[in-house]
C-alpha positions in Angstrom: -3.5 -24.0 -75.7 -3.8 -24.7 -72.0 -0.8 -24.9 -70.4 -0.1 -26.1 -66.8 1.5 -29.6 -65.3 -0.7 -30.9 -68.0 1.4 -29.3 -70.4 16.5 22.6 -58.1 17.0 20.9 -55.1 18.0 17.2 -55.9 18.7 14.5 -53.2 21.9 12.6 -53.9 20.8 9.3 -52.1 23.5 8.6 -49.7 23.6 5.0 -50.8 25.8 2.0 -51.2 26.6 2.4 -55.0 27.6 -0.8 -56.7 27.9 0.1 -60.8 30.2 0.2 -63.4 33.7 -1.9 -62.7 33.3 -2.3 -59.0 33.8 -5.8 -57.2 30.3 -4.8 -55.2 28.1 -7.4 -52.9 28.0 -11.0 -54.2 26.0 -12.0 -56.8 25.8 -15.9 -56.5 24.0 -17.2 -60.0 23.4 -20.5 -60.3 23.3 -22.6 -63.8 20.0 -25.2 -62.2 17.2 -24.0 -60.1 17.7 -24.2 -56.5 18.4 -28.0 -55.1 15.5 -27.8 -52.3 12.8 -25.9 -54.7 11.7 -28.4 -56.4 8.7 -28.1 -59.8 6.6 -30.3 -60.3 7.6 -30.5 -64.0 11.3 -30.5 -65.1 12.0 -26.7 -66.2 14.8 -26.2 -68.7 17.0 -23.9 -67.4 18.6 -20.8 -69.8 22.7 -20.3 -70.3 23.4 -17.5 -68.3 26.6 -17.7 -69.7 25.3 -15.4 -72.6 25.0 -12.9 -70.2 27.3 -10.3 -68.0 26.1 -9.7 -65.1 26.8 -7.2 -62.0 25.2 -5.7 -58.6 23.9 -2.0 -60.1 22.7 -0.5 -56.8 21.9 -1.5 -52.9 20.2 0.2 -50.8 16.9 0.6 -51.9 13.8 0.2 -49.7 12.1 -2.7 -51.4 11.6 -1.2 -54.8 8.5 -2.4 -56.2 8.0 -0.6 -59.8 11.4 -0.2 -61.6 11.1 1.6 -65.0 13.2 2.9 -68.2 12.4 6.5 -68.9 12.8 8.7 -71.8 15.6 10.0 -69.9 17.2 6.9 -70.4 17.3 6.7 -66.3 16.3 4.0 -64.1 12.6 5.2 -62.3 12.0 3.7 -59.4 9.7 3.4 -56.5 10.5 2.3 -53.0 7.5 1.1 -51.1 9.2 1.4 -47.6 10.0 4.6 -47.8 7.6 6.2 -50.0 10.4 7.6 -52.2 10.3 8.1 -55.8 14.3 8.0 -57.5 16.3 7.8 -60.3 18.9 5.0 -60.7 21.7 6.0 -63.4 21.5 2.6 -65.4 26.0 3.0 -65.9 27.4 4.2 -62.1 24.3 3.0 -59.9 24.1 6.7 -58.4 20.7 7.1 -56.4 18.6 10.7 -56.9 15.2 11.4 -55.0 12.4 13.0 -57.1 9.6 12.6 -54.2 9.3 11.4 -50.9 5.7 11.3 -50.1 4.1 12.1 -46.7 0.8 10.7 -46.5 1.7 7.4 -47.8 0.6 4.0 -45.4 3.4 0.9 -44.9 3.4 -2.1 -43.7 5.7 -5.3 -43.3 4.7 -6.8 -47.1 1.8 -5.3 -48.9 1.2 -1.5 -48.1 3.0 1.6 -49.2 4.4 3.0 -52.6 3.4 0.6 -55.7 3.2 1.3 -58.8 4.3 3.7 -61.3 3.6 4.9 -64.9 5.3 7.3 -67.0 3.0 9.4 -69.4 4.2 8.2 -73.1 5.0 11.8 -73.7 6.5 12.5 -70.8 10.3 15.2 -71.6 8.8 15.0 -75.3 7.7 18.8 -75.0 4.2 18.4 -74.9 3.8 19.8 -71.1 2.5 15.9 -70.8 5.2 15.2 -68.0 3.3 13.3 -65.7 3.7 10.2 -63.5 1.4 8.4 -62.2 1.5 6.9 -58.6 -0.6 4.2 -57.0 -0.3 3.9 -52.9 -1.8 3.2 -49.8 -2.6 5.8 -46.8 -4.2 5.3 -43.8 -8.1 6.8 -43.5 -8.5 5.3 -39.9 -6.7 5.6 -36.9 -4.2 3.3 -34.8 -7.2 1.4 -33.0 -9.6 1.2 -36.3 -7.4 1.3 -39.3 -8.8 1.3 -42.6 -6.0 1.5 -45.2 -6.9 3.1 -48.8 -5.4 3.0 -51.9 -5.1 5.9 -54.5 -4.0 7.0 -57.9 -2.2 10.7 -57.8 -0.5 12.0 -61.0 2.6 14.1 -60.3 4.4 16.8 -62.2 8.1 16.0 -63.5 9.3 19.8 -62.8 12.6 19.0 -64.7 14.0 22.2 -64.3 14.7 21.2 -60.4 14.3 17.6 -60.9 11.5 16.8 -58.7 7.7 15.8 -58.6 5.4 18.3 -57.8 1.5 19.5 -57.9 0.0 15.9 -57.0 -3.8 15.6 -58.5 -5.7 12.2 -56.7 -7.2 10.7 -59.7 -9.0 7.9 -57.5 -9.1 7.7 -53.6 -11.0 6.0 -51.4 -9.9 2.4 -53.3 -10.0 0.2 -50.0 -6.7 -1.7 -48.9 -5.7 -4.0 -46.3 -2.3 -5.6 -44.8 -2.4 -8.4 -48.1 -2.8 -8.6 -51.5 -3.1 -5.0 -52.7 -1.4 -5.2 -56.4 -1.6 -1.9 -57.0 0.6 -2.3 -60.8 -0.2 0.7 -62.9 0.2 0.6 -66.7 -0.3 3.5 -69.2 -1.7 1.2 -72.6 -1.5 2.0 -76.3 -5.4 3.2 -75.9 -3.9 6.2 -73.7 -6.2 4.3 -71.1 -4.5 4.1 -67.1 -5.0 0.2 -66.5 -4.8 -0.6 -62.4 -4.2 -3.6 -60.9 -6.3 -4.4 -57.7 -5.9 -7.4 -55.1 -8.5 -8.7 -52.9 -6.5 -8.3 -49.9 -6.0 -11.6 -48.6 -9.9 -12.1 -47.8 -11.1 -15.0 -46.6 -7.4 -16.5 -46.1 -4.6 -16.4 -43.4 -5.0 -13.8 -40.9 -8.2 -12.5 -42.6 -9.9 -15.4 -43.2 -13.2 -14.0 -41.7 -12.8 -11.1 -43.7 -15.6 -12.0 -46.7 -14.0 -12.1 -50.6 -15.5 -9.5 -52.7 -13.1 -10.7 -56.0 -16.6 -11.4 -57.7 -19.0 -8.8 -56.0 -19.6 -5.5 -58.4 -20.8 -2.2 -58.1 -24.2 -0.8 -58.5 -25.1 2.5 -60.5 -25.5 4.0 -57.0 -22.3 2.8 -55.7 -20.4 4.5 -58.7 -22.2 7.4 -58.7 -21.8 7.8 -54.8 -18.2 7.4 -55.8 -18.0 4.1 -53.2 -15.4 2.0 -54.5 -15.6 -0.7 -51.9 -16.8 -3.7 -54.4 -12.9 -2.7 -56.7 -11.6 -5.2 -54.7 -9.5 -8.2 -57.2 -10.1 -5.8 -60.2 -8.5 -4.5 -62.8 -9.7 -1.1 -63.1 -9.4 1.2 -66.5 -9.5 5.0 -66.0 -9.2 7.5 -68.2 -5.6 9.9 -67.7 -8.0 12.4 -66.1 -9.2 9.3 -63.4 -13.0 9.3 -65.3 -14.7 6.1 -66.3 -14.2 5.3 -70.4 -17.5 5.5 -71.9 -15.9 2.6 -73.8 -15.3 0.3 -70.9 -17.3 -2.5 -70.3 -21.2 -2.7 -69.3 -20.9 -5.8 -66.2 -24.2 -6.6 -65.5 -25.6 -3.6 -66.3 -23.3 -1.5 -65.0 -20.5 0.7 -66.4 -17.7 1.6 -64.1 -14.2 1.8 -63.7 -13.6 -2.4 -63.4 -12.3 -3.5 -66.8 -11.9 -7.6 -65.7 -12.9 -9.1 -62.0 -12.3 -12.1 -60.2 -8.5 -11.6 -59.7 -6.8 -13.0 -56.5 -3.6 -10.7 -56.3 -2.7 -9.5 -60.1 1.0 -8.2 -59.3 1.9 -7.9 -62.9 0.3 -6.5 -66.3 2.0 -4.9 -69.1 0.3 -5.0 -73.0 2.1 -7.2 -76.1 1.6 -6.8 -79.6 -1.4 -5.6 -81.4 -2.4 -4.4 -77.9 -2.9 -7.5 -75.8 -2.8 -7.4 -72.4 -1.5 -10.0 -69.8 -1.3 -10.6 -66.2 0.3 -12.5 -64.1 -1.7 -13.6 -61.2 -0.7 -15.2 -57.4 -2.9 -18.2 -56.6 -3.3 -19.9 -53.9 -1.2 -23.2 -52.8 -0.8 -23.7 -56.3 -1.8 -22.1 -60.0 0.1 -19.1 -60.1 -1.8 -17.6 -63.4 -1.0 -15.8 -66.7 -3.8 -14.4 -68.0 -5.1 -12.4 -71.1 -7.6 -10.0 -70.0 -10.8 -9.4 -72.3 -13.3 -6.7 -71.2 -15.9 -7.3 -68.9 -14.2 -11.0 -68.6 -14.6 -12.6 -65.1 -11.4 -14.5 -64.2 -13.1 -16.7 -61.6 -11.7 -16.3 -58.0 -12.4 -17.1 -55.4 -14.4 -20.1 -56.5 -11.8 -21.0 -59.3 -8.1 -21.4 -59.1 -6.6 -22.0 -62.7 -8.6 -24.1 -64.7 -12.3 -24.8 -63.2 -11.0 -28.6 -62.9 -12.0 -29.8 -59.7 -8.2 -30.2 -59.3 -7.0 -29.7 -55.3 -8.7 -26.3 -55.0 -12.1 -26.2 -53.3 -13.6 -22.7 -52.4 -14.0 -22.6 -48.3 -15.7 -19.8 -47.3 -14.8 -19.3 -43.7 -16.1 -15.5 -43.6 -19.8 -17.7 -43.7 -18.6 -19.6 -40.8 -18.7 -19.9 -37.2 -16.5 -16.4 -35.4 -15.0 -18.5 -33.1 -13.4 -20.7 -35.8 -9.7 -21.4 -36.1 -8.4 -21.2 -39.9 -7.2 -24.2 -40.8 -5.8 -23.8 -44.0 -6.7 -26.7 -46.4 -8.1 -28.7 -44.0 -11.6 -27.5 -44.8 -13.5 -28.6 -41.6 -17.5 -29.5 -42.1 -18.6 -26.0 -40.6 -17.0 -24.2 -43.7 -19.2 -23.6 -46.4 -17.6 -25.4 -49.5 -17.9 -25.2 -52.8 -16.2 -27.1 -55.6 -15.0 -25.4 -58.9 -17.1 -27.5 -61.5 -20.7 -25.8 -59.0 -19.4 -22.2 -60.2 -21.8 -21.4 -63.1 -20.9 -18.0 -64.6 -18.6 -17.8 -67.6 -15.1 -17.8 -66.6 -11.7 -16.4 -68.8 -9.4 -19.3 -68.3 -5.9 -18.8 -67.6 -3.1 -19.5 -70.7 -0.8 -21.0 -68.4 -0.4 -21.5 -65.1 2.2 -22.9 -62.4 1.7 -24.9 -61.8 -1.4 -27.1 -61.9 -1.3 -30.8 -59.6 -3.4 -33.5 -59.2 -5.2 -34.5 -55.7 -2.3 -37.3 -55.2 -0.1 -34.1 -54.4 2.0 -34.5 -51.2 1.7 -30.7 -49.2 2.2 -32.2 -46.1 5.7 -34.0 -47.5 7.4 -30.7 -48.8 9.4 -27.7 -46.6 6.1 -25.6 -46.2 4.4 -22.9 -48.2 7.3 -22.1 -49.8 7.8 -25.3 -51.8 4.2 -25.4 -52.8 3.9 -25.8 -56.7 3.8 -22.1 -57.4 6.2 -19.3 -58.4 4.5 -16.4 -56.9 5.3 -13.6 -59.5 6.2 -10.5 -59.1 5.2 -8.7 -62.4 5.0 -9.2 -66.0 7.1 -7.6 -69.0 6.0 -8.7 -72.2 9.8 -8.7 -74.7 10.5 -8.8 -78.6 14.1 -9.0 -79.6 13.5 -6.7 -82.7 16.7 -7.2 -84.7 19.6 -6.6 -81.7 17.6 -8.1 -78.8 17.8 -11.4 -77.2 16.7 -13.9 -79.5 16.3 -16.3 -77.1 13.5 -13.8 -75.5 12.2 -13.1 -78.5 8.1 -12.8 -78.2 7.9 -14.0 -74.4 6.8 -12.5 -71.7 9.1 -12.0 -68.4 8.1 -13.5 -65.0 10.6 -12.4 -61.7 9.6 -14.5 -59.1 9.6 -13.9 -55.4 10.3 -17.4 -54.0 12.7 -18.9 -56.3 15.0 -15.7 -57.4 14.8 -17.0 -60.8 13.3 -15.0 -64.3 10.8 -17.1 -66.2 10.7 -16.4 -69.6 7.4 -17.4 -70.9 7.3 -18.0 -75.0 4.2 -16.9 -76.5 2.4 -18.4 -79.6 3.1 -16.1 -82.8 -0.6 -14.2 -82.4 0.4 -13.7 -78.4 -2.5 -15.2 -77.1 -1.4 -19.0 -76.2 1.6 -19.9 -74.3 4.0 -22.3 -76.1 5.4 -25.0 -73.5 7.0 -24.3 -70.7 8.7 -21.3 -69.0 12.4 -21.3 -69.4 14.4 -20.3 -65.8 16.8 -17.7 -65.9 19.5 -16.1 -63.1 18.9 -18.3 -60.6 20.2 -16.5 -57.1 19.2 -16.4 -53.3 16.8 -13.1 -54.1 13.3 -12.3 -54.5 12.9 -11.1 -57.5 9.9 -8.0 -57.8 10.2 -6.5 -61.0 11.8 -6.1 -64.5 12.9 -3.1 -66.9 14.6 -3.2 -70.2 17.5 -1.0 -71.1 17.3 1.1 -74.1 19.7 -1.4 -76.2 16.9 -4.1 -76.1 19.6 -6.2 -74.5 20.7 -5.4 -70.7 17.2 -6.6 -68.1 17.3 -4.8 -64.8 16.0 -7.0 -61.8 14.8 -5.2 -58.4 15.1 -7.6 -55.8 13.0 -7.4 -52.1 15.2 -6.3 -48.7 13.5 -9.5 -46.8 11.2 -12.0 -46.9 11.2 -16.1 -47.5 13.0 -17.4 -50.7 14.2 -20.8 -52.0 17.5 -21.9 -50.5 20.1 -21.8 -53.2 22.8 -23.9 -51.1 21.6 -26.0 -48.5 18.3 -28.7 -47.7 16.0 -26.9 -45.6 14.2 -25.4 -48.8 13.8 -21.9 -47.7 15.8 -19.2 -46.0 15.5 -15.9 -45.1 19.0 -14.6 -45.9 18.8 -13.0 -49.3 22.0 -12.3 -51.1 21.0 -9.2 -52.5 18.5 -7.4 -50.4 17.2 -4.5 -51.6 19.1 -4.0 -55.0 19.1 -3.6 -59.1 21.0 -6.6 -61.0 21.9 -5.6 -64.3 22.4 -8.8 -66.9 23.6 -8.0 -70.3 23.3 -10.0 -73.1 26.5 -10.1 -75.2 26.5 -12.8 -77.6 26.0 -16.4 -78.4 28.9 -17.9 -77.8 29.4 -17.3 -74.6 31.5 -14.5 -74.5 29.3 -12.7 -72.2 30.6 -14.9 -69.3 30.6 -12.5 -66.1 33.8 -11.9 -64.6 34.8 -14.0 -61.1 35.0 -10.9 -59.5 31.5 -10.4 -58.6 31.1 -13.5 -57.0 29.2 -15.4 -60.2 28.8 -19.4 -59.4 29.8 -20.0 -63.9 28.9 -23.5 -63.6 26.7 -24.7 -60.6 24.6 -28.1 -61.6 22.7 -30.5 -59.9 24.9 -32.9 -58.1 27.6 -30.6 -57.9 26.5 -27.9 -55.6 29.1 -26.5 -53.3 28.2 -27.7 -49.9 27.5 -24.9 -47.3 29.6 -23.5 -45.2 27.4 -23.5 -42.0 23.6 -21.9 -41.8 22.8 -19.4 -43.8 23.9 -16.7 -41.5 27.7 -18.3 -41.8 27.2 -18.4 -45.4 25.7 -14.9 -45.9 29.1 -13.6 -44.4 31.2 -15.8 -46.7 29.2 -14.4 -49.7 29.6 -10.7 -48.7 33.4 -11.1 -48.5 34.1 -10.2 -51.9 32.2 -7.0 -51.0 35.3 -4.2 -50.4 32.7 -2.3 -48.0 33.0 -3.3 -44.4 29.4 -5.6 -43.9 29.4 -5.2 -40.5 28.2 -1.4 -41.7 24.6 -1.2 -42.6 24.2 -0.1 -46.4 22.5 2.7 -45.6 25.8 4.2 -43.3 28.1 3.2 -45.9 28.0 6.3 -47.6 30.8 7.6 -44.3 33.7 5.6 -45.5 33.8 8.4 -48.4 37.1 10.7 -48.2 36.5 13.5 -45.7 37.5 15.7 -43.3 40.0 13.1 -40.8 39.1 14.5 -37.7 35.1 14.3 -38.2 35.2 10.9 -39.4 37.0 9.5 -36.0 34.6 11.8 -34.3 32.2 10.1 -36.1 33.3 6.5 -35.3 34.1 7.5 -32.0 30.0 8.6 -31.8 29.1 5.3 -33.3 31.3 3.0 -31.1 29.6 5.1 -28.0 26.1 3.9 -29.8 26.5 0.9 -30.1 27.6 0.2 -26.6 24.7 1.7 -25.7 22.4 -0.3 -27.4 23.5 -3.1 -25.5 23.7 -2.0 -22.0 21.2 -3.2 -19.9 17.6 -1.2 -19.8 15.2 -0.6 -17.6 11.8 -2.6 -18.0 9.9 0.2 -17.9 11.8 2.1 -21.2 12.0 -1.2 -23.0 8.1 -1.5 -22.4 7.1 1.6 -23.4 9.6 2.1 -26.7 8.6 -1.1 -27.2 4.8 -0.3 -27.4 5.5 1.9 -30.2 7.8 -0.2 -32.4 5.0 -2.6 -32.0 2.4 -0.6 -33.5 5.0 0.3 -36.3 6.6 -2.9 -37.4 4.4 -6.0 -36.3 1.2 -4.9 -35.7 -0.3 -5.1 -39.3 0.9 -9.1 -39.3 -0.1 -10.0 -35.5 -3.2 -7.9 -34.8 -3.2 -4.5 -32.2 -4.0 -6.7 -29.7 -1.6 -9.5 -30.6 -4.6 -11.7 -31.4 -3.1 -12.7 -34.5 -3.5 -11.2 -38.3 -1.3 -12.9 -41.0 1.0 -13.8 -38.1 0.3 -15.9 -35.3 -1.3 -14.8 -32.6 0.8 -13.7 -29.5 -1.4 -13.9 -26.8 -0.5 -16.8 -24.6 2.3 -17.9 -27.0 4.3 -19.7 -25.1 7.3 -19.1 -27.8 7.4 -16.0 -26.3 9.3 -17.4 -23.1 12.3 -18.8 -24.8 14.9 -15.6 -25.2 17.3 -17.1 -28.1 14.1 -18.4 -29.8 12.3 -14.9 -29.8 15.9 -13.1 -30.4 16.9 -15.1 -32.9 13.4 -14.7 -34.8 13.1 -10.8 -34.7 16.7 -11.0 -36.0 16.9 -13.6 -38.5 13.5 -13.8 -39.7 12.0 -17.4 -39.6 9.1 -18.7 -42.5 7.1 -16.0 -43.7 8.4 -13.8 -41.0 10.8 -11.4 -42.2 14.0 -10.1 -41.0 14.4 -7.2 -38.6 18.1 -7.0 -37.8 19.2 -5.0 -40.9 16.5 -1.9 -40.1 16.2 -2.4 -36.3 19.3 -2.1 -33.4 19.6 -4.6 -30.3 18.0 -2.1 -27.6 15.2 -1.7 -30.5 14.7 -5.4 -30.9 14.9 -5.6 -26.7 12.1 -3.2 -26.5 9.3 -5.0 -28.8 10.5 -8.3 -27.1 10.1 -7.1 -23.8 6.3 -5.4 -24.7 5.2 -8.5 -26.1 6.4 -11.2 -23.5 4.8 -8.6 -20.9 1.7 -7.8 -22.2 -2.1 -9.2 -23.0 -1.6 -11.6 -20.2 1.9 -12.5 -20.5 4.4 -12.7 -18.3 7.9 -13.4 -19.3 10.1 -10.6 -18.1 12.4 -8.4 -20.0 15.0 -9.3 -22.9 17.8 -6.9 -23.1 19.8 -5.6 -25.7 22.8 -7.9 -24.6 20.8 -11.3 -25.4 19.8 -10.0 -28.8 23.3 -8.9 -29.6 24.3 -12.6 -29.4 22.1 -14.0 -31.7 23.4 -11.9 -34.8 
């Protein structure tokens, strides 16, 4: 059924640890899906009220993979920071296992992905591996060229840490968008591994040609040239080698098990081995997908079903250099082809979200973000056995990074249709990335993003910036069906939020962000990284200490010379914008800043690099005022600009 709109030395992290009975940071859940994020089909919406629910853990570095392992431990991995930890699943308490050193990041897309624990990993088989998926750069600052690779680690649980990293696969190209990078270990003992195609021939890289359905020849795989991977879902043995079992694609066997993806974030394998994948599409048709072997799941020429429906394939990497990207205003120079011209035999999706007709209004909603997708984060498939949720039982489990919500996907009894529609969960102003499930079968864990665009849970603009829980675990606990399981006022829980009756804001989203933190027994002005100092210690070294960081902050407002903004400010460039607006400011996935006359207003460009605006994120939480200052002042002065220096004292009053 097709289903759419048509139907030894361990590391103590020093972290802001919210578990157990503590009030913690707000956690505001609402009953309806957010007022401005509107479906185009009515979704029902779950009864969170059968659930407890509380703030496990802050002050992680956008986890990506979160995992339950046999350790009954919470294994995570932070893509910012290139850390591997341990989240105890009770108090919240933070422990590194690996920080790696070679490992790439950017602003959205590039760092530590994904993880997969060996099935016999502490089962005394000397099998303790983990298996890691990340980017690095093999370029330099003026050519990058960003690579993905598969290492497998050693758990060394005498001293708690990963050790003796073996690359599996290198080489795998990478780019500022769309890398996937999920890693799952299946019941065939096979390493499946998810691959985007990098944004090509969209956004910023629009002239960057989509090689989604180009494959390898016998010389490219046995030159080991891996360039062709690109939206794939590659199947390796645990060694890295190519299956003798795994498909022959025209002619070729190599380690692509399925092709034509667009950016496959999420796979994880049901019953009787069945394997599913949730897929990002474009402006709409968001996918979930069963993968068959050797099957070709049609991008970039088809979005969703090959219907002819809104999505026409523009190839603007066959068109003129010197044209602008227009989005989906297709302009006549653009090669185009519709869906219903691509021949080859295409794996349909079993569901997507959502499908629309040509009469839909883009131009009428709050921008990209209230486009008629979902943009999932992963996939968890779920069966309540006999003391899960019942509810859940035979889904699958879609987080989602625009509307903070869970979707939980019922599956036909053989697991290969989907029944009706998606069911919302834990509606909250997050971006949800990924799932685990506790060992009870009962409690979901959700890792939320530190920044980025979601729906707007209070408010009518649509979208905001200010996430509620940045960078954090939720823990929600089933606990029975009556609705005993109602979570306790104390965290900040909205029990009974409907449409109609939303509280009205308290100002914008910055003024309301501080109301929701008050609950929140930690001082917020404190960044949740520093928090760890209000801990009992030694009296004198703590007013020291405060002392030290009053003298800071003062001086990251004093007024700075031009010159020492300019030149700090070249090198938190290269480091924090560069991969969205080009080297030479020319414009990537971010506009481009040369000649941008934006530039010249100081509260506009303050206010920005604090707040975050559209699908630019946030800086204020990981950069100060003089840092802010600096990149300000290098990009208002530089590639033909000329807008003199901001200083740390006009970025100051814009938090």
């Amino acid at each position: 059924m097709r289903q759419g709109i048509q139907g030894g030395p361990r590391s103590l992290k020093m972290h802001q640890l919210v578990g157990g009975g503590a009030l913690g940071l707000a956690l505001m859940m609402s009953t309806s899906l957010s007022m401005a994020q509107e479906n185009p089909v009515e979704v029902e919406k779950g009864d969170d009220q059968l659930f407890s629910a509380r703030v496990l853990t802050t002050g992680l570095s956008n986890p990506w993979e979160i995992t339950w392992g046999p350790d009954e431990m919470i294994w995570v991995t932070e893509r910012s920071t290139g850390e591997v930890t341990r989240v105890d699943p009770f108090t919240g308490a933070q422990q590194t296992l690996l920080t790696l050193e070679d490992v790439s990041v950017d602003v959205q897309h590039q760092g530590l992905l994904g993880m997969a624990l060996h099935p016999e990993l502490l089962q005394g088989t000397g099998n303790d591996y983990v298996y890691l998926a990340y980017t690095y750069e093999a370029g330099s600052t003026q050519s990058p060229d960003p690579r993905q690779k598969l290492v497998r680690y050693t758990y060394d649980g005498a001293n708690q840490v990963l050790v003796d990293p073996v690359d599996l696969i290198s080489g795998v190209p990478a780019w500022n968008d769309h890398n996937a990078g999920r890693v799952k270990i299946g019941p065939d003992m096979k390493i499946y591994y998810t691959l985007g195609e990098q944004g090509a021939n969209f956004g910023g890289n629009y002239q960057r040609p989509n090689l989604a359905q180009s494959l390898p020849s016998q010389e490219d795989v046995d030159a080991e040239e891996w360039q062709s991977y690109t939206g794939k879902v590659l199947r390796l043995n645990l060694d890295g080698s190519i299956p003798e079992d795994n498909p022959e694609i025209e002619g070729v066997r190599s380690h692509i098990f399925t092709y034509g993806h667009r950016n496959p974030q999420g796979i994880d394998f049901g019953a009787e081995g069945i394997i599913y994948v949730s897929e990002h599409g474009p402006d709409t048709d968001d996918e979930l997908n069963v993968l068959e072997p050797g099957g070709n799941y049609g991008w970039p020429n088809v979005a969703g079903y090959r219907d002819d429906s809104v999505y026409v394939y523009g190839n603007w990497s066959e068109a003129p250099a010197d044209l602008r990207y227009t989005g989906r205003d297709i302009p006549d120079e653009v090669p185009r082809y519709p869906e219903s011209e691509f021949e080859p035999e295409i794996v349909e999706p079993i569901a997507t979200y959502w499908t629309v007709g040509d009469e839909y209004d883009f131009e009428g909603n709050c921008g990209w973000i209230c486009n008629p997708t979902i943009a999932p984060g992963s996939i968890q498939y779920y069966a309540a056995g006999e003391d899960g949720i019942p509810e859940w039982d035979n889904s699958v489990l879609l987080p989602t990074l625009k509307h903070g919500t869970l979707y939980v996907q019922q599956l036909s009894e053989d697991g290969t249709e989907a029944e009706g529609l998606p069911t919302a969960w834990f509606g909250t102003q997050n971006r949800y990335r990924d799932t685990a499930i506790g060992a009870d079968n009962k409690t979901v864990f959700i890792a939320t993003d530190n920044f980025g665009t979601a729906a707007q849970l209070y408010g009518d603009r649509g979208f905001t910036n200010v996430l509620h829980n940045p960078g954090a675990i939720l823990a929600f606990t089933y606990e029975s069906e009556d609705g005993a399981g109602q979570a306790p006022s104390g965290l900040g829980l909205s029990p009974e939020v409907t449409e109609g009756s939303q509280p009205e804001p308290a100002g914008d989203d910055t003024e309301q962000a501080a109301d929701d933190a008050s609950v929140d027994p930690v001082d917020a002005d404190v960044p949740n990284d520093e928090q760890s100092a209000a801990v009992p210690g030694d009296i004198e070294g703590d007013a020291a200490d405060l002392e030290g960081e009053a003298q800071a902050a003062a001086t990251e407002t004093a007024d700075t010379s031009f010159d020492e903004l300019f030149n700090n400010g070249q090198t938190l460039y290269g480091i924090n914008c560069g991969a969205c607006h080009g080297a030479t400011g020319q414009g990537a996935q971010g506009p481009a800043l040369v000649g941008n006359e934006s530039l010249g207003d100081d509260e506009y460009l303050a206010r920005t690099l604090v707040h975050g605006f559209g699908y630019m994120p946030p800086f204020g939480d990981q950069l100060n005022d003089l840092q802010i200052a600096a990149i300000s002042t290098y990009i208002r002065n530089n590639w033909g600009n000329e807008f003199g220096p901001l200083q740390p004292g006009e970025v100051a009053e814009q938090r």
